[in-house]
C-alpha positions, 0 to 999 in steps of 0.5 A, a space after each residue: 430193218 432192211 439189213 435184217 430182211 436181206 439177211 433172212 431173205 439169204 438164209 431162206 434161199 440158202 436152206 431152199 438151195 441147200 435142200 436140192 438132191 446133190 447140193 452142199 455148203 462149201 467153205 469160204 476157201 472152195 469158193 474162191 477156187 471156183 472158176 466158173 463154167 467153160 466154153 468149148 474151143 474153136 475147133 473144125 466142126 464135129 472135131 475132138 478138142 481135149 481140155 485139161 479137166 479132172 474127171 469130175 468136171 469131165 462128166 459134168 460137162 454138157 452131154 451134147 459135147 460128148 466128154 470122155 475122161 481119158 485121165 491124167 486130167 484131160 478130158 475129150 470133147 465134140 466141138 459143135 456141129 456146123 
């Protein structure tokens, strides 16, 4: 009986998440490339750091580190101020 509440509770949250502007299910197969968040590098502050992103993940990068896609995966951004 506890199984199956966990389970409905899971579904429930999945159509709650699922019904967001923008969301959508991914396969087994696109979770496991997922690598989670990033953290800006140390750099001199208010200096231009470039990672090495696809354009995509360049702009959802926070807005505060100002992120420029410049192609060929790279991806500039604003350290932080100090």
């Amino acid at each position: 009986m506890i199984e199956v509440l966990t389970k409905s509770k899971k579904q429930v949250m999945l159509k709650s998440i699922l019904n967001l502007e923008g969301a959508q299910k991914i396969t087994k197969r696109e979770q496991k490339e997922i690598t989670g968040g990033q953290i800006p590098p140390d750099g001199e502050c208010n200096s231009y750091v470039i990672l090495s992103l696809d354009e995509e993940s360049c702009k959802r990068y926070n807005r505060n580190y100002r992120p420029v896609y410049i192609g060929d995966n790279q991806c500039s951004i604003m350290t932080a101020p100090c």
